[in-house]
Z-matrix of the N, CA and C atoms (Angstrom, degrees):
N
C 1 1.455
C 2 1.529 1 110.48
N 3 1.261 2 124.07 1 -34.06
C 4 1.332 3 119.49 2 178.30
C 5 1.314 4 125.73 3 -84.79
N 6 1.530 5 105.87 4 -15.70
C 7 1.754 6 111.98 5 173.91
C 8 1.951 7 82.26 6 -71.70
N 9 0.905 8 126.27 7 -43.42
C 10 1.589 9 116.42 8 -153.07
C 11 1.218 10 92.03 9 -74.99
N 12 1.336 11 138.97 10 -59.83
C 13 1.128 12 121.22 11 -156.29
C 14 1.594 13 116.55 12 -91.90
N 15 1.729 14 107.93 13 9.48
C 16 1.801 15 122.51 14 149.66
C 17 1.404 16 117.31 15 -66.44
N 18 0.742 17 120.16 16 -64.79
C 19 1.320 18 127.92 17 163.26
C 20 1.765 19 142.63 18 -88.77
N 21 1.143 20 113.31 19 -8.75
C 22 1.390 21 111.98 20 158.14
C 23 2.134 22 116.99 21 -95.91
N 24 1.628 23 98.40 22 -16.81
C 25 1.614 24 89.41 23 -169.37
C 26 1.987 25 79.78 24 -108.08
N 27 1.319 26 122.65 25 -66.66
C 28 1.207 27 123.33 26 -169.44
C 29 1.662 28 126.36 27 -52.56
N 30 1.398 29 109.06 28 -53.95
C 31 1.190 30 109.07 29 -166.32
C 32 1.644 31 117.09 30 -96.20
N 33 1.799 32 100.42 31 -3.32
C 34 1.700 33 106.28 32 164.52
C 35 1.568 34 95.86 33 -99.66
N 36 1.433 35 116.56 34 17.49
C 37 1.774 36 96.16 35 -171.73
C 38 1.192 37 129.97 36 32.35
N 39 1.351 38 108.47 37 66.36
C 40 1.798 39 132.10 38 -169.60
C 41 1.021 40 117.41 39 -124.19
N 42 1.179 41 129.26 40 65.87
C 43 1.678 42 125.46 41 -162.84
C 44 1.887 43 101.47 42 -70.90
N 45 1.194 44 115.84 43 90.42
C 46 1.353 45 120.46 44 156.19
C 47 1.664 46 135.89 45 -128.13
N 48 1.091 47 129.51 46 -173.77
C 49 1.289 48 100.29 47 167.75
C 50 1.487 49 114.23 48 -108.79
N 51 0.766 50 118.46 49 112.55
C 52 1.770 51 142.54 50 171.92
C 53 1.662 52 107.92 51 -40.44
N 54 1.276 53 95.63 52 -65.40
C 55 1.821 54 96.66 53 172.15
C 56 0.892 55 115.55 54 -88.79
N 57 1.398 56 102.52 55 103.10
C 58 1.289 57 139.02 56 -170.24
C 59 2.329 58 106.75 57 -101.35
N 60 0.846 59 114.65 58 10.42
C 61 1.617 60 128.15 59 173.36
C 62 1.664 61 114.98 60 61.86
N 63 1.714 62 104.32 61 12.14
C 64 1.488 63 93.42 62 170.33
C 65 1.485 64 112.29 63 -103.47
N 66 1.414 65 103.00 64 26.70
C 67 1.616 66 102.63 65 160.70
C 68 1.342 67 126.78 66 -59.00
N 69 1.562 68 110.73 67 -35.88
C 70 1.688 69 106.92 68 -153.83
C 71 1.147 70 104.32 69 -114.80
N 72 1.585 71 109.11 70 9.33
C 73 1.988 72 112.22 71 172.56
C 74 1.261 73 93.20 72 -53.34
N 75 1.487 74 101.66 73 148.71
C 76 1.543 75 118.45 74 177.74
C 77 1.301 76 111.95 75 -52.74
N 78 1.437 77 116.68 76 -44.27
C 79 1.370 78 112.67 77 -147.40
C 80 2.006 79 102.53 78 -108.87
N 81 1.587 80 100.26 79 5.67
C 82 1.673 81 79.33 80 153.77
C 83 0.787 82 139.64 81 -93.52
N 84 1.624 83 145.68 82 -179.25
C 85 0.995 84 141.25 83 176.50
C 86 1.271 85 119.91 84 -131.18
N 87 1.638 86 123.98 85 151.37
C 88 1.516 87 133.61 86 -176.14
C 89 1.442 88 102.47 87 -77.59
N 90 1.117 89 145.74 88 166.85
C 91 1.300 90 156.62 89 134.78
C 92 1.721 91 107.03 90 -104.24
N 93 0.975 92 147.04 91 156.60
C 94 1.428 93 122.99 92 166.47
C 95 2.072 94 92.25 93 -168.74
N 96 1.005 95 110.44 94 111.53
C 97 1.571 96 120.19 95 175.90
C 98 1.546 97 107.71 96 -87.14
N 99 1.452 98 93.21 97 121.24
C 100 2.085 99 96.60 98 176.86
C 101 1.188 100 101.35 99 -109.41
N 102 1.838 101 118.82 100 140.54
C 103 1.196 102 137.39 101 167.94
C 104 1.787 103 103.80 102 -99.18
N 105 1.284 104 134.13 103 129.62
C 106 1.128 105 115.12 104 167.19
C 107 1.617 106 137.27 105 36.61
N 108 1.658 107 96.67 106 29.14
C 109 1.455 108 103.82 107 176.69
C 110 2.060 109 103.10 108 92.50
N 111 0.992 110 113.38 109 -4.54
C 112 1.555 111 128.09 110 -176.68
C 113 1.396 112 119.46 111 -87.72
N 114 1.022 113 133.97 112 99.19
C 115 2.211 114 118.60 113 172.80
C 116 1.379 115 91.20 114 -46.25
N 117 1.284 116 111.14 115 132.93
C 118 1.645 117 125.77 116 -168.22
C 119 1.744 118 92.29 117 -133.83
N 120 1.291 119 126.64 118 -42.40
C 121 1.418 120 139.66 119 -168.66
C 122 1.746 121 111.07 120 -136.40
N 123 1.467 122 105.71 121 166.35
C 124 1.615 123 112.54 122 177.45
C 125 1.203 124 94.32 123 -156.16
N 126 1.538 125 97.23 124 168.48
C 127 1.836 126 107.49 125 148.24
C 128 1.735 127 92.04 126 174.58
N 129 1.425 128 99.04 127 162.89
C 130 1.307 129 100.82 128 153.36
C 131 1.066 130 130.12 129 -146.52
N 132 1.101 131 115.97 130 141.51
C 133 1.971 132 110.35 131 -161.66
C 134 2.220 133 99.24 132 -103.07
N 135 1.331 134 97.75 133 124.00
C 136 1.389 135 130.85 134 178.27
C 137 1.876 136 120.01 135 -69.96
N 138 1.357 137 118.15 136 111.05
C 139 1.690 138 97.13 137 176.01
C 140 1.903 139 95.71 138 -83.66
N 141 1.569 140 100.02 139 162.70
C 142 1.295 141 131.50 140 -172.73
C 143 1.670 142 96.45 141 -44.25
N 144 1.115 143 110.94 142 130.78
C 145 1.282 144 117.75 143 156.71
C 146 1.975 145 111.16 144 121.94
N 147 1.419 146 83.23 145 -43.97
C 148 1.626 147 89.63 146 174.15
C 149 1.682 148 134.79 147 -67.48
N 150 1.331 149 116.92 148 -26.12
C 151 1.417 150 130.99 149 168.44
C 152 1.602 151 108.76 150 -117.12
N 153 1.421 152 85.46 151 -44.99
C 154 1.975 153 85.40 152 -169.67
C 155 1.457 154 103.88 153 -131.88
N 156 1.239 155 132.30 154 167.75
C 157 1.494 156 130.30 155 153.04
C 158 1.779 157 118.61 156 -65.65
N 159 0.967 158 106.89 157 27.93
C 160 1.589 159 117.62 158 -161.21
C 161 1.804 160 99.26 159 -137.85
N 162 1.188 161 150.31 160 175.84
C 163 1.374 162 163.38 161 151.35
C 164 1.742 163 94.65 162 -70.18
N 165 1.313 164 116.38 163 125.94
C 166 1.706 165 103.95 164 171.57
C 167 1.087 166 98.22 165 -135.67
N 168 1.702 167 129.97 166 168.00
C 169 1.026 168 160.57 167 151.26
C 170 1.393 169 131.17 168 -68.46
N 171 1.701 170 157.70 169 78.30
C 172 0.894 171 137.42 170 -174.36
C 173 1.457 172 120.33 171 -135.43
N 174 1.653 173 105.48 172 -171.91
C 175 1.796 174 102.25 173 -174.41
C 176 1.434 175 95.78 174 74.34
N 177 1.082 176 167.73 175 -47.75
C 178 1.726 177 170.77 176 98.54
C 179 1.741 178 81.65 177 89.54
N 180 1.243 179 125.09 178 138.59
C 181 1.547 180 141.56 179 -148.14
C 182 1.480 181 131.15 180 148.88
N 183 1.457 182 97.28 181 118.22
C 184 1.450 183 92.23 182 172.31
C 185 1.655 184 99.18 183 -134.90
N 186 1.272 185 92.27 184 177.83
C 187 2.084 186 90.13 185 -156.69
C 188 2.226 187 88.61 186 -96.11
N 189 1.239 188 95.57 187 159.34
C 190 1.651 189 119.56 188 -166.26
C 191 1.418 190 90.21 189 -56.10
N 192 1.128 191 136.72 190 -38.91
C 193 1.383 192 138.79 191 -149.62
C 194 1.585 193 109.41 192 -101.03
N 195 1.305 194 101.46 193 -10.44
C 196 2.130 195 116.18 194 170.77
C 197 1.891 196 109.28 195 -99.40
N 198 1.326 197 116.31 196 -36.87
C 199 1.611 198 125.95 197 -175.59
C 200 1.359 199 99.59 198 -19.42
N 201 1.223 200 101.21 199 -70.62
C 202 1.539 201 112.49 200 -172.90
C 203 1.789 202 125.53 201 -16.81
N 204 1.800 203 86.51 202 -47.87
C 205 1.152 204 103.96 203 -170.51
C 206 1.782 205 132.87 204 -78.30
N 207 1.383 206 86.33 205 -7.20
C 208 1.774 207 106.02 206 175.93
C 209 1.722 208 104.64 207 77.37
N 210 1.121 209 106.50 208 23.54
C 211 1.873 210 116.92 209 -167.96
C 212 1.626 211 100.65 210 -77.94
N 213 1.516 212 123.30 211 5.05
C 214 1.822 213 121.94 212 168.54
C 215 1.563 214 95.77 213 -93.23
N 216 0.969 215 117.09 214 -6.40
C 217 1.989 216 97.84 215 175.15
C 218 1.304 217 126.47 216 -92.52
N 219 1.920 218 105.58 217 -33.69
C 220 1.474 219 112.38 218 150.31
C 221 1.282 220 109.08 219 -46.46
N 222 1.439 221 114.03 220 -61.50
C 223 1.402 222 107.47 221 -153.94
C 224 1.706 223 112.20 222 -81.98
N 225 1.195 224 131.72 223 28.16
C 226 1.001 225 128.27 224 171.35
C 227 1.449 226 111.83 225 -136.15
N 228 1.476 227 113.40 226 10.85
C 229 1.570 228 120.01 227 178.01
C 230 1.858 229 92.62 228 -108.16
N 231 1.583 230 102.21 229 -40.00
C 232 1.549 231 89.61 230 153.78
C 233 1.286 232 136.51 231 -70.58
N 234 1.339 233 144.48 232 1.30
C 235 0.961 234 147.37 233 172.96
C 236 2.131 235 119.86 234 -97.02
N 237 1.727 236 88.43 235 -38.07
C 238 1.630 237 84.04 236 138.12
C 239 0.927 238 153.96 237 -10.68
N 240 1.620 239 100.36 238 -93.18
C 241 1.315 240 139.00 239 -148.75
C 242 2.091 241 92.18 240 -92.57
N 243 1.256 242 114.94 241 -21.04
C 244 1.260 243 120.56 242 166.14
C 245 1.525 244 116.06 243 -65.26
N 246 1.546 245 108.30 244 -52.02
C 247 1.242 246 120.30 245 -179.04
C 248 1.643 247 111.03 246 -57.37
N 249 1.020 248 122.86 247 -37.67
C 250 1.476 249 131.90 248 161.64
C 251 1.019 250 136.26 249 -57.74
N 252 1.208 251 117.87 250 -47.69
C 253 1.758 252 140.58 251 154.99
C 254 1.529 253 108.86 252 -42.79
N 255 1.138 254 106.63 253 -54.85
C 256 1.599 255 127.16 254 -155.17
C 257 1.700 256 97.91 255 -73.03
N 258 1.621 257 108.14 256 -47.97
C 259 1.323 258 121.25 257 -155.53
C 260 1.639 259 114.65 258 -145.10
N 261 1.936 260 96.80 259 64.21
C 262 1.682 261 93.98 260 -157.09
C 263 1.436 262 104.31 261 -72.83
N 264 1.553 263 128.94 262 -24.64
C 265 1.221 264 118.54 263 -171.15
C 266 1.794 265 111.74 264 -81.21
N 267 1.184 266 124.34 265 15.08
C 268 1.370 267 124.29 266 -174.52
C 269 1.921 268 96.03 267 -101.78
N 270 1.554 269 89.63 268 133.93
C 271 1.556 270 96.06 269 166.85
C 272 1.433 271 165.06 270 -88.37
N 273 1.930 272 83.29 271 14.50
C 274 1.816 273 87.72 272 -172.99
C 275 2.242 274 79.29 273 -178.76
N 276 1.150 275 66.75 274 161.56
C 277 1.922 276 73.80 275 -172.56
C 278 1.660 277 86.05 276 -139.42
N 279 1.628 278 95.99 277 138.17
C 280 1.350 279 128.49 278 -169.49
C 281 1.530 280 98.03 279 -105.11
N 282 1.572 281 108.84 280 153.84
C 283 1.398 282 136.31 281 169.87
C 284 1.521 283 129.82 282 -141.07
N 285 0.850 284 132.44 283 115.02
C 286 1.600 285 112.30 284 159.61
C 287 1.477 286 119.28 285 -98.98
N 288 1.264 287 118.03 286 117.78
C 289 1.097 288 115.36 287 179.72
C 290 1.769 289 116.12 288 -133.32
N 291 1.669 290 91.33 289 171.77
C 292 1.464 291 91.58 290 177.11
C 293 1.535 292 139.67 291 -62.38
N 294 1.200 293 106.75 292 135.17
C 295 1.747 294 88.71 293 -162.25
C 296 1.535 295 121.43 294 -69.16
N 297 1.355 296 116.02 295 -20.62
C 298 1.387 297 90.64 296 163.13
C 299 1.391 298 144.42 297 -69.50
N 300 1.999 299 93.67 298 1.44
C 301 1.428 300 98.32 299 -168.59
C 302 1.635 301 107.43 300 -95.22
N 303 1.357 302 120.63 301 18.17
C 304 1.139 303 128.21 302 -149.25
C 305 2.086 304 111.16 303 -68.86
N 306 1.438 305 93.89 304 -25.05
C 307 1.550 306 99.38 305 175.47
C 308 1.602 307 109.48 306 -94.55
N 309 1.214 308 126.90 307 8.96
C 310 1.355 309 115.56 308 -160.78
C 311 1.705 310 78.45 309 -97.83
N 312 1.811 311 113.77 310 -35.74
C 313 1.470 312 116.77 311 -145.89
C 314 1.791 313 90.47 312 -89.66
N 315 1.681 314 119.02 313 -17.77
C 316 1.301 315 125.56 314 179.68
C 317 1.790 316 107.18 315 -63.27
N 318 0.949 317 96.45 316 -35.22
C 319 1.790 318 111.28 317 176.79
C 320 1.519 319 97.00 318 -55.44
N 321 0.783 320 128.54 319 -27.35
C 322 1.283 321 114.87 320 -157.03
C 323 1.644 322 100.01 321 -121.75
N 324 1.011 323 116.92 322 20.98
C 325 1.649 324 119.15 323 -179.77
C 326 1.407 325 123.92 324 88.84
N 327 1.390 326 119.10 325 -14.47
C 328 1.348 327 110.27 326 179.92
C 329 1.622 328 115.63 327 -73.40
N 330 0.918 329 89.97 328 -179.40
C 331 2.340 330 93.69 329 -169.13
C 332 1.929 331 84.58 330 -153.18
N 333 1.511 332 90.40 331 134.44
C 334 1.621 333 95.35 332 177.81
C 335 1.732 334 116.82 333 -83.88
N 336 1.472 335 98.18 334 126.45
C 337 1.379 336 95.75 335 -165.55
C 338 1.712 337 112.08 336 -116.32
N 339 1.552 338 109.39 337 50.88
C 340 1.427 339 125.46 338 -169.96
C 341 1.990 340 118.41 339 -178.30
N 342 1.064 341 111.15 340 161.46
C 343 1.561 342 117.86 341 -154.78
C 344 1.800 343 72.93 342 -102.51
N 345 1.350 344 98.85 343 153.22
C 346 1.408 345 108.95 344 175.34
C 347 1.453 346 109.86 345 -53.05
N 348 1.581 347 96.68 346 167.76
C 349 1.592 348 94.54 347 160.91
C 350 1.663 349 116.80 348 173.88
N 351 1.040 350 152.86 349 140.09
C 352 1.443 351 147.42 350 -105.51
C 353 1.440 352 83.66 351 -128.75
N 354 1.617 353 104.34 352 110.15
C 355 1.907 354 111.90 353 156.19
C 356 1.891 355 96.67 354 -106.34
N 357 1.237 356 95.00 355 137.08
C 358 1.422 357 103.95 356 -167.79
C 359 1.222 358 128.29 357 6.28
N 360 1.585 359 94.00 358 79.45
C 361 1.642 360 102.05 359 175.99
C 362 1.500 361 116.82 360 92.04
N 363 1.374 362 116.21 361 -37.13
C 364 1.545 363 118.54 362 -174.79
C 365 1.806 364 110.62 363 -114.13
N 366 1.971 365 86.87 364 146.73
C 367 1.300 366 91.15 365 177.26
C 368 1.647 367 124.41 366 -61.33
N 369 1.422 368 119.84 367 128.25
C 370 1.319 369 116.00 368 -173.71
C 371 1.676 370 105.46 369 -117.13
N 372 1.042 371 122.90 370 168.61
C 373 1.980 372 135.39 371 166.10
C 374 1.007 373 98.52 372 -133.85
N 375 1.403 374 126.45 373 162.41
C 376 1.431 375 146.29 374 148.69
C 377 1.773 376 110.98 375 -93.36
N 378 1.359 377 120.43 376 122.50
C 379 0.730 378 134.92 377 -176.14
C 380 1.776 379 128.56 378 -102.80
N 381 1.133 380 155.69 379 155.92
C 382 0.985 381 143.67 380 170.46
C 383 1.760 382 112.46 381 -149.76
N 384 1.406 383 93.48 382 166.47
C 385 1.602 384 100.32 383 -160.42
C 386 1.600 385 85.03 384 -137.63
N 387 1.305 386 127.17 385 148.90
C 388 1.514 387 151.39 386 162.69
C 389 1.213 388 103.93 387 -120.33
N 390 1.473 389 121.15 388 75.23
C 391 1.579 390 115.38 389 164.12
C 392 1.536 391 126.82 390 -61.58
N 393 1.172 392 129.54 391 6.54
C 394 1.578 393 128.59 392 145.07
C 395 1.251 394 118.67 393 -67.62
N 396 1.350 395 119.51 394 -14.70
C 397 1.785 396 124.65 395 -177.79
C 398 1.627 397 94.48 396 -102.58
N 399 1.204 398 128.10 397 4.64
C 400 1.554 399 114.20 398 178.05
C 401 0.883 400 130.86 399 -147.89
N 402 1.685 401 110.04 400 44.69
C 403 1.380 402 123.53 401 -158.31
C 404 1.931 403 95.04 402 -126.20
């Protein structure tokens, strides 16, 4: 919670509230990457119904001091491959994300499936993934 709200409320200067209460649904899950005992990475992958009509991925983060290390591609091929595990009969996993991040999340199969549009303050897309096309 504090890497998220370092860098998604502080260091984008986003005064919102972050905890938002779909932490403790049963059925999500943490992802969380350790460097040397450090939260270095996050994410959390969503079942259908709670963000999107789709399984999604969000919160996606790694701390200023890991970037370097390219530690969002692990952690978002794990967050995948979770979503699949978790929820093999579902057909496409949803995102909203920031729009400049839109090629980092293209790497990874998603295709933007929405016209921009401002979640507190920042440009966002909706994104989507068809994991039968990327397996």
């Amino acid at each position: 919670m504090k890497l998220r709200v370092d860098v998604f409320v502080v260091e984008q200067n986003c005064p919102y509230p972050e905890l938002d209460n779909k932490d403790h649904h049963s059925e999500v899950r943490h992802i969380i990457g350790m460097v040397n005992g450090d939260i270095a990475a996050y994410c959390r992958v969503l079942p259908t119904g709670l963000s999107y009509s789709a399984p999604s991925i969000g919160r996606v983060i790694v701390a200023q001091a890991y970037r370097a290390d390219k530690l969002g591609h692990e952690l978002l091929r794990r967050a995948i491959e979770s979503c699949e595990t978790l929820w093999p009969n579902e057909l496409e996993i949803k995102i909203g994300a920031q729009q400049h991040l839109k090629g980092y999340y293209q790497q990874h199969g998603f295709i933007r499936c929405s016209e921009m549009y401002l979640e507190d303050g920042i440009p966002h897309i909706d994104m989507v993934r068809n994991p039968t096309k990327h397996n």
